[in-house]
KEBA-481803 format. One line per field, with one value per atom (N, C-alpha, C): residue number from 1; residue in one letter; x, y, z. Coordinates in steps of 0.001 Angstrom, whole numbers, padded with zeros to 6 digits. Example, Ala and Ser with C-alpha at 12.3 -4.5 7.8 and 13.67 -1.06 7.14 Angstrom:
<dovos>
resi: [1, 1, 1, 2, 2, 2]
resn: [A, A, A, S, S, S]
X: [013190, 012300, 013200, 012850, 013670, 012900]
Y: [-005690, -004500, -003300, -002250, -001060, 000030]
Z: [007800, 007800, 007800, 007080, 007140, 007870]
</dovos>
This chain:
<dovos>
resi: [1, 1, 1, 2, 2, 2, 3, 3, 3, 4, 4, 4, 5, 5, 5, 6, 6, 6, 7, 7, 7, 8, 8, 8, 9, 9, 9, 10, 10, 10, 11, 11, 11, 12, 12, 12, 13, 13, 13, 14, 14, 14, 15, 15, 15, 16, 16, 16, 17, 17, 17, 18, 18, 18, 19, 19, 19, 20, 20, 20, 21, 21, 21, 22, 22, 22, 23, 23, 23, 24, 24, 24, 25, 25, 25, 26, 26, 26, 27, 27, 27, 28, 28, 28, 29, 29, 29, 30, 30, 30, 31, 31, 31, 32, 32, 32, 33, 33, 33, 34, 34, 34, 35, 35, 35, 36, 36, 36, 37, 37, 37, 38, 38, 38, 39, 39, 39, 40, 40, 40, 41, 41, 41, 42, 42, 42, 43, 43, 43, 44, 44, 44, 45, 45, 45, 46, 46, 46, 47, 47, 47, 48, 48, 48, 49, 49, 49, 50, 50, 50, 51, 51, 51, 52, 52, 52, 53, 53, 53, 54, 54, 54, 55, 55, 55, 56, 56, 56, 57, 57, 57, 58, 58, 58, 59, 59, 59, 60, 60, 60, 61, 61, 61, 62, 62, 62, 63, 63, 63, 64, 64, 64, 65, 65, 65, 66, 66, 66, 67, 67, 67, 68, 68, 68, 69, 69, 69, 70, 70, 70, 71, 71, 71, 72, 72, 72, 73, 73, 73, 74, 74, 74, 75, 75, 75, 76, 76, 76, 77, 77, 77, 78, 78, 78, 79, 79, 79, 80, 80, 80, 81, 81, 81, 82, 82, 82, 83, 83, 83, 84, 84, 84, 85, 85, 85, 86, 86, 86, 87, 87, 87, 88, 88, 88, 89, 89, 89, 90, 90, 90, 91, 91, 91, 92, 92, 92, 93, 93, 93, 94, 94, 94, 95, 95, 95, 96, 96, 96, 97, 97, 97, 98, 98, 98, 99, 99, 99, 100, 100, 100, 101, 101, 101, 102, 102, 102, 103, 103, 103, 104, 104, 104, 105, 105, 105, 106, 106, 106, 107, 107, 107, 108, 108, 108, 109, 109, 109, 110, 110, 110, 111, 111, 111, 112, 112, 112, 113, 113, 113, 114, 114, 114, 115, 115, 115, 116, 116, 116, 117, 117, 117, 118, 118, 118, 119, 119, 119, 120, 120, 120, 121, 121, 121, 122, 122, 122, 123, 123, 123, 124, 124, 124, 125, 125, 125, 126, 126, 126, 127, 127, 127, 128, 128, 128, 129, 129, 129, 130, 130, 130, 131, 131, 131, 132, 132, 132, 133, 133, 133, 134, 134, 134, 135, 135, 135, 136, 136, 136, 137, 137, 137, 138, 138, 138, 139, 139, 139, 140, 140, 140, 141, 141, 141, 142, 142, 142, 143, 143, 143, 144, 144, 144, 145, 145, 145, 146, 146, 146, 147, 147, 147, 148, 148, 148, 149, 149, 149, 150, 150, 150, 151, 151, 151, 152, 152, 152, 153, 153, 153, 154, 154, 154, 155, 155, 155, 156, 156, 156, 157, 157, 157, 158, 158, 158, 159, 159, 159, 160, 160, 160, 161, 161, 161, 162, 162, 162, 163, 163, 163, 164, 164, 164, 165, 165, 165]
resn: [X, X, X, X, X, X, X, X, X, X, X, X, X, X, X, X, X, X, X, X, X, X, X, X, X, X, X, X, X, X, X, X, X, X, X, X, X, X, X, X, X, X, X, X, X, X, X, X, X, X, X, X, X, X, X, X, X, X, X, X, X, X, X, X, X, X, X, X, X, X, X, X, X, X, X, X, X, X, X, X, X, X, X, X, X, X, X, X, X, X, X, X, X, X, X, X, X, X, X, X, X, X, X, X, X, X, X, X, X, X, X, X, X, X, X, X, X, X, X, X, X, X, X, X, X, X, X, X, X, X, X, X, X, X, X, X, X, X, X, X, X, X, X, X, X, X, X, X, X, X, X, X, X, X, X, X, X, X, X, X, X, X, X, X, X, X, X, X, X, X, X, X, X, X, X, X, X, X, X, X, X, X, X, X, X, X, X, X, X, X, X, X, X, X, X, X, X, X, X, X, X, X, X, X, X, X, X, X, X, X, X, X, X, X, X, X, X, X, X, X, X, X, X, X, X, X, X, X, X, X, X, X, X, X, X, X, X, X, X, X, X, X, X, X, X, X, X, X, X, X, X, X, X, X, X, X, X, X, X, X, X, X, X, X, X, X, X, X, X, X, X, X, X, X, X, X, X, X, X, X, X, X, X, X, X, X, X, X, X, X, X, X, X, X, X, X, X, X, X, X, X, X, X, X, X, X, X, X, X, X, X, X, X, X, X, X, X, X, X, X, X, X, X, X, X, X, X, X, X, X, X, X, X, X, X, X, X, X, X, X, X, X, X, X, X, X, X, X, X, X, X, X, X, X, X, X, X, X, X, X, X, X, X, X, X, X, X, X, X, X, X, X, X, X, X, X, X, X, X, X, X, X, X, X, X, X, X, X, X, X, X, X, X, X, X, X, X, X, X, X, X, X, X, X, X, X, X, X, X, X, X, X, X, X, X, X, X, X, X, X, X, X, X, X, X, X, X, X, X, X, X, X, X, X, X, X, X, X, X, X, X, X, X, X, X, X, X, X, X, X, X, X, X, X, X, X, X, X, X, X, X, X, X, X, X, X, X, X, X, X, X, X, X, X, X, X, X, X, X, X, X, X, X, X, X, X, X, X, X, X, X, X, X, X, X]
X: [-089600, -089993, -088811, -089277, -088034, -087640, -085800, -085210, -085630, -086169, -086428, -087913, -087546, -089064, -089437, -090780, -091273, -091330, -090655, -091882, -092706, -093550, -095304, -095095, -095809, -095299, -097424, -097535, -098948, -099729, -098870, -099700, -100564, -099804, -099929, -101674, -101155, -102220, -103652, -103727, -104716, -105349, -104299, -105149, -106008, -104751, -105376, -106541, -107180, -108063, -109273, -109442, -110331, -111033, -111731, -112097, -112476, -112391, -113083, -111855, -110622, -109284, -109069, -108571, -107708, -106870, -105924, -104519, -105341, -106543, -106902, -106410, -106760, -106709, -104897, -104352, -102901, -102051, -102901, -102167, -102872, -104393, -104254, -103964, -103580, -102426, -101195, -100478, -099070, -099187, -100222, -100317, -100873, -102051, -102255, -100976, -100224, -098672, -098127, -097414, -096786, -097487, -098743, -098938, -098718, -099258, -099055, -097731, -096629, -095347, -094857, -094632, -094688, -093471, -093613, -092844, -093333, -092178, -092666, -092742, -093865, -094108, -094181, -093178, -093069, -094180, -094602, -095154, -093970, -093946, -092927, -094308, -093450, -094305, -094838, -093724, -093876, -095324, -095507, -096631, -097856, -097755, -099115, -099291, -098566, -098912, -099379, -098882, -099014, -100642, -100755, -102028, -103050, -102764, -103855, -104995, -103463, -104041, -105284, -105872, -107532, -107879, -107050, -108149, -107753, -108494, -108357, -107015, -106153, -105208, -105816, -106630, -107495, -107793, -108014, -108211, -107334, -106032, -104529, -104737, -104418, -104215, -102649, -103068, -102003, -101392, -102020, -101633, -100772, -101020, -099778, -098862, -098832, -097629, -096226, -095217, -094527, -094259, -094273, -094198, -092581, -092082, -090834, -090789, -090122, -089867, -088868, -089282, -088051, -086803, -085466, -084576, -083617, -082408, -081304, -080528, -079944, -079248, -079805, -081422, -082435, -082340, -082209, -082462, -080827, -080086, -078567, -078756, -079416, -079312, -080031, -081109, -082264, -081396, -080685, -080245, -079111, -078309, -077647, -078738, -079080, -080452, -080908, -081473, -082041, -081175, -079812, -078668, -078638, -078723, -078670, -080109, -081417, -082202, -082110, -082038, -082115, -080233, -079465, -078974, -078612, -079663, -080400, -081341, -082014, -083317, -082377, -081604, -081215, -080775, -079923, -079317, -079975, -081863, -082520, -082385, -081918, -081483, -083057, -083419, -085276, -086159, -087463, -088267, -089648, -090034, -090633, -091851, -093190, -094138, -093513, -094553, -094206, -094011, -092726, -092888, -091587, -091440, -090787, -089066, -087646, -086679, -086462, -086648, -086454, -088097, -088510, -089785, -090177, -091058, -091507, -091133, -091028, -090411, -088942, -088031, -086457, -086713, -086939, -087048, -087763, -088335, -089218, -087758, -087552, -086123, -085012, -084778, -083683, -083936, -085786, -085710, -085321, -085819, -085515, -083801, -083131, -082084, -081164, -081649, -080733, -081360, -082033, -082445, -081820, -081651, -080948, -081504, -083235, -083882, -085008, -085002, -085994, -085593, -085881, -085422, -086272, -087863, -088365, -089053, -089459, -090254, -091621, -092634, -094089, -095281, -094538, -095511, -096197, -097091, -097591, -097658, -096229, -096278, -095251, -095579, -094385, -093421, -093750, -092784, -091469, -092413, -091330, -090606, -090988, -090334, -089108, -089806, -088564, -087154, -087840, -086800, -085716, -086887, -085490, -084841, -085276, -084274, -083104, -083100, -082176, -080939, -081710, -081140, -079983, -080701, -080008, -078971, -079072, -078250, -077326, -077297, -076101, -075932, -076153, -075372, -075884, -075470, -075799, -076891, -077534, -078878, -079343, -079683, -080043, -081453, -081805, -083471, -084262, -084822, -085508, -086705, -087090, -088387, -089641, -090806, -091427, -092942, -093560, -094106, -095704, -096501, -097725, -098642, -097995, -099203, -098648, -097529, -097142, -097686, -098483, -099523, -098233, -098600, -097842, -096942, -098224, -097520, -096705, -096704, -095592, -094341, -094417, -093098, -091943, -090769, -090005, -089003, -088661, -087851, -088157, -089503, -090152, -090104, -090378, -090532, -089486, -088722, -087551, -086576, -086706, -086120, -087085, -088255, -089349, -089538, -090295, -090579, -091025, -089529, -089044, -088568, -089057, -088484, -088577]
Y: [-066725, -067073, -067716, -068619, -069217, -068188, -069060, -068069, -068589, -069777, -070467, -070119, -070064, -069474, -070248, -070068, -070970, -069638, -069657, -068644, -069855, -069311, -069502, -069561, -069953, -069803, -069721, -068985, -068547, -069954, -070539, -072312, -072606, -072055, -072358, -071545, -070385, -069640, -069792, -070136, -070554, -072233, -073009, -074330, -073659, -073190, -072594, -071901, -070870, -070394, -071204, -072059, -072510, -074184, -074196, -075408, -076176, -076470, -077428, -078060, -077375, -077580, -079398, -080248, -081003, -081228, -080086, -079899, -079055, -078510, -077505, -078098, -079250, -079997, -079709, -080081, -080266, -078586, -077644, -076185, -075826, -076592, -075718, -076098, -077536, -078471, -077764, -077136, -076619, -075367, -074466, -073057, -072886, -073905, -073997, -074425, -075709, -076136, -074512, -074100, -072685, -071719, -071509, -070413, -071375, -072217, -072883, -072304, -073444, -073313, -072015, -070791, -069985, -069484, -070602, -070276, -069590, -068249, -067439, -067948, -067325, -067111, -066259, -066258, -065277, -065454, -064187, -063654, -063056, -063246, -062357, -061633, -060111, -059164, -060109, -061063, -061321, -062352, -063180, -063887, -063628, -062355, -061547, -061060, -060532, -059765, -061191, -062411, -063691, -063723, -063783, -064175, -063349, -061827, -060583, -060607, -061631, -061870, -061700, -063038, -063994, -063657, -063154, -063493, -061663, -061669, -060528, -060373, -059714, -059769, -059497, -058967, -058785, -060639, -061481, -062632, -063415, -062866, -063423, -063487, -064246, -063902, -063343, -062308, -061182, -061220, -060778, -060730, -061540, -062938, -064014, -064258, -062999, -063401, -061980, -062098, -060903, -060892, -059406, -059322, -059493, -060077, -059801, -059670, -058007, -057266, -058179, -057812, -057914, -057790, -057710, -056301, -056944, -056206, -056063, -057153, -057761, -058921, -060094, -059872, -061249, -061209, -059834, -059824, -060447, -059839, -060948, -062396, -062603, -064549, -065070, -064083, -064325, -065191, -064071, -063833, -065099, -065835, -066988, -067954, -067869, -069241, -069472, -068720, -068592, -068833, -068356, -068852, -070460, -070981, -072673, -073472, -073143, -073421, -073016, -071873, -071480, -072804, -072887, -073626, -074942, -075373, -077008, -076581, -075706, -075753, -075529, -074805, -074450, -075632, -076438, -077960, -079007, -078464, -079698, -080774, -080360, -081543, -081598, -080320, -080487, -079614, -079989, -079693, -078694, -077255, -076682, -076498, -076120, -075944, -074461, -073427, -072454, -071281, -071277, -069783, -068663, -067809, -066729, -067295, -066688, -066873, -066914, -065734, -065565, -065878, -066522, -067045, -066526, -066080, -065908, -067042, -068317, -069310, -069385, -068800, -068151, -067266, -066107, -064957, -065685, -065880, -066769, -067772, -068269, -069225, -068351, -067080, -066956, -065664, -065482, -064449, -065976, -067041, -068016, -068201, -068318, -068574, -067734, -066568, -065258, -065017, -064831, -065307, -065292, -065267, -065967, -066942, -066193, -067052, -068102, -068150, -069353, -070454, -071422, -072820, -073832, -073270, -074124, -073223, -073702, -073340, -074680, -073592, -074439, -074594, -075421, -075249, -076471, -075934, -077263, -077174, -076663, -076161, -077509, -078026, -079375, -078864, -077844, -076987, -076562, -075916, -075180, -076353, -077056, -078200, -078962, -079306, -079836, -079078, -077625, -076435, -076605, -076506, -076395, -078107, -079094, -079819, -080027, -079486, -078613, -078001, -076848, -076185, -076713, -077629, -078596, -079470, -080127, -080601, -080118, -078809, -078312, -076949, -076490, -075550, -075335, -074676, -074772, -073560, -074219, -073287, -073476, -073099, -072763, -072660, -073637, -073441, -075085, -076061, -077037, -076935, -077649, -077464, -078763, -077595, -079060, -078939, -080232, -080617, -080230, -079488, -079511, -080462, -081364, -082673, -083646, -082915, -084549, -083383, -084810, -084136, -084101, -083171, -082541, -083841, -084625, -085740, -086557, -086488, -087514, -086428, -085491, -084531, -084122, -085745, -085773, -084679, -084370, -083201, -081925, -081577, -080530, -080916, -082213, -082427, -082617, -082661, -083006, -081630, -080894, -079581, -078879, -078185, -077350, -078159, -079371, -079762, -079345, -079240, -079260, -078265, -076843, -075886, -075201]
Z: [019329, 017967, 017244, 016510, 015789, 014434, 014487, 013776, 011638, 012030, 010617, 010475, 009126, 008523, 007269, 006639, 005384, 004284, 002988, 002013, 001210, 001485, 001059, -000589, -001814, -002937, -003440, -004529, -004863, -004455, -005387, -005127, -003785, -003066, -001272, -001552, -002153, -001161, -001987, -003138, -004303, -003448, -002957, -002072, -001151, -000455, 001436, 001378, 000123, 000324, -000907, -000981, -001718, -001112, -000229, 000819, -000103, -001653, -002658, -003201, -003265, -003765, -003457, -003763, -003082, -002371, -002228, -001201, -000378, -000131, 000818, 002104, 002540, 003769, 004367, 003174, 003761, 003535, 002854, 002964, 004639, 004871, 006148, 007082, 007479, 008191, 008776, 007352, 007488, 007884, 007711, 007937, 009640, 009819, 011505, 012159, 011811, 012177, 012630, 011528, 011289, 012478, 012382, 013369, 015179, 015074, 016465, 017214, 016086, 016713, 016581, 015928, 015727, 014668, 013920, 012583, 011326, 011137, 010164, 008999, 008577, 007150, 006229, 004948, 004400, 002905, 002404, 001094, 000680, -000627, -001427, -001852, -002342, -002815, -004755, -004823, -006154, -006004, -005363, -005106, -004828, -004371, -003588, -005382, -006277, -007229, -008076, -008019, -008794, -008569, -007370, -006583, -007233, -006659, -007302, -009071, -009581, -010925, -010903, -010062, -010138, -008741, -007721, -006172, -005512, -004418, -004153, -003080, -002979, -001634, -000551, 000018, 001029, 001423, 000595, 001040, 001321, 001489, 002128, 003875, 004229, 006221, 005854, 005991, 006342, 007232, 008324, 010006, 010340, 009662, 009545, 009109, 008177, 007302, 007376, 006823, 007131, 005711, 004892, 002913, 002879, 001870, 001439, 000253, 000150, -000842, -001788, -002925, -003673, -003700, -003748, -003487, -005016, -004854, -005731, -005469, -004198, -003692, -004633, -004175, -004832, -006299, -006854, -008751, -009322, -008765, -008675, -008714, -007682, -007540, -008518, -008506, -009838, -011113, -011389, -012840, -012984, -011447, -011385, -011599, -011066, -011137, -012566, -013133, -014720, -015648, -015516, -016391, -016328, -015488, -014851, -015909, -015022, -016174, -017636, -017734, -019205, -019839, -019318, -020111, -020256, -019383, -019289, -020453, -020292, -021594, -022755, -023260, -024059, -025260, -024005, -024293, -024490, -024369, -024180, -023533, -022320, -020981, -020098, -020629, -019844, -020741, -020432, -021145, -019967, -020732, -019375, -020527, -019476, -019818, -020347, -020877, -021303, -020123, -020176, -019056, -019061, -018875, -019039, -018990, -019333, -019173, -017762, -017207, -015217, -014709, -014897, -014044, -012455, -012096, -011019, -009623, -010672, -009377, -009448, -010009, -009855, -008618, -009114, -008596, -006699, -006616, -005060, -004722, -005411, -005360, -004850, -005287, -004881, -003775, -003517, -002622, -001156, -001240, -000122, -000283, -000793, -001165, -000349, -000963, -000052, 001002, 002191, 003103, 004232, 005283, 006457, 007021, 007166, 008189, 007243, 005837, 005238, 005241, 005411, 005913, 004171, 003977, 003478, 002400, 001356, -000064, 000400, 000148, 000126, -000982, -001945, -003349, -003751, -004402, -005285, -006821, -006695, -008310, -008906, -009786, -010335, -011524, -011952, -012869, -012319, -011186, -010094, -009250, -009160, -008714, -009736, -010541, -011405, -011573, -011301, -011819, -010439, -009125, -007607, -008125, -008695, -008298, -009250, -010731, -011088, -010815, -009635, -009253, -007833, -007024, -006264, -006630, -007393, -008009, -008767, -009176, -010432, -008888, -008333, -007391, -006116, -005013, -003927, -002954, -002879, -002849, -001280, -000447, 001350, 001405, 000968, 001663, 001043, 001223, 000778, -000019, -000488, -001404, -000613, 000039, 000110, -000268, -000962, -001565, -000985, -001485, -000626, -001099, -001738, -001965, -000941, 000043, 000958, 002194, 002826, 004240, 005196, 005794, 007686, 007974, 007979, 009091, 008215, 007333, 006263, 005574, 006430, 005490, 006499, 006203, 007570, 007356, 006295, 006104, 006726, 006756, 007884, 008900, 009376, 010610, 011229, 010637, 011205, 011433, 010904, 010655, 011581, 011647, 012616, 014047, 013551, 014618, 015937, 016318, 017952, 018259, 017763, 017795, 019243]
</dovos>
């Protein structure tokens, strides 16, 4: 089994399970990809609770996935990360839809971050996006962000990285 892994982000799992979605096609592209080659996939416990909001967790493929807890290491990086945005926002260097100081996509950010084995972030969130590239650019962060509106076969940064594992 490979030592690189994906965390999954709610976004993922709100496409993957809804066959009417628009990205449905390309969340279940990357998730058949993923189980084929046999690259893990992680749930944060924070996403499964994101998710629970509106859908049931029972409607997660579990079996496929391995949970990652929260821990204390991650609420640390958290709290680096959020300082970064919060003082781009502060400065009005960016502008966010409305969402918490430490956001749920920090916290997912820096459970991939701290990590050994996450290689990739899988969202279709553009909030959360604007925020990792932010975060790329002003400090140094271990894991990529990729886009679930770009299909399998056009996402050379995955492909190029999993691939050929």
């Amino acid at each position: 089994m490979s030592k690189q892994a994906i965390l999954l982000d709610t976004s993922f799992f709100i496409r993957f399970l809804n066959k009417d979605d628009a990205l449905f096609a390309n969340a279940n592209e990357y998730f058949k990809y993923c189980v084929q080659k046999q690259i893990r996939m992680f749930a944060s416990t924070i996403a499964i609770a994101e998710f629970a909001v509106r859908g049931d967790v029972n409607e997660l493929p579990l079996k496929n996935l391995q949970i990652l807890p929260f821990n204390i290491q991650e609420a640390k990086r958290s709290g680096e990360l959020a300082k970064i945005i919060y003082d781009k926002k502060q400065n009005k260097e960016v502008k966010f839809q409305d969402r918490k100081i430490i956001s749920n996509d920090i916290k997912l950010f820096s459970q991939a971050d701290v990590s050994e084995s996450i290689v990739f972030y899988l969202s279709s969130d553009q909030e959360s996006l604007k925020m990792f590239d932010i975060l790329k650019a002003t400090t140094d962060i271990n894991f990529n962000f990729l886009n679930l509106k770009t299909p399998l076969n056009e996402s050379h940064l995955f492909e190029q990285s999993l691939l050929f594992v």
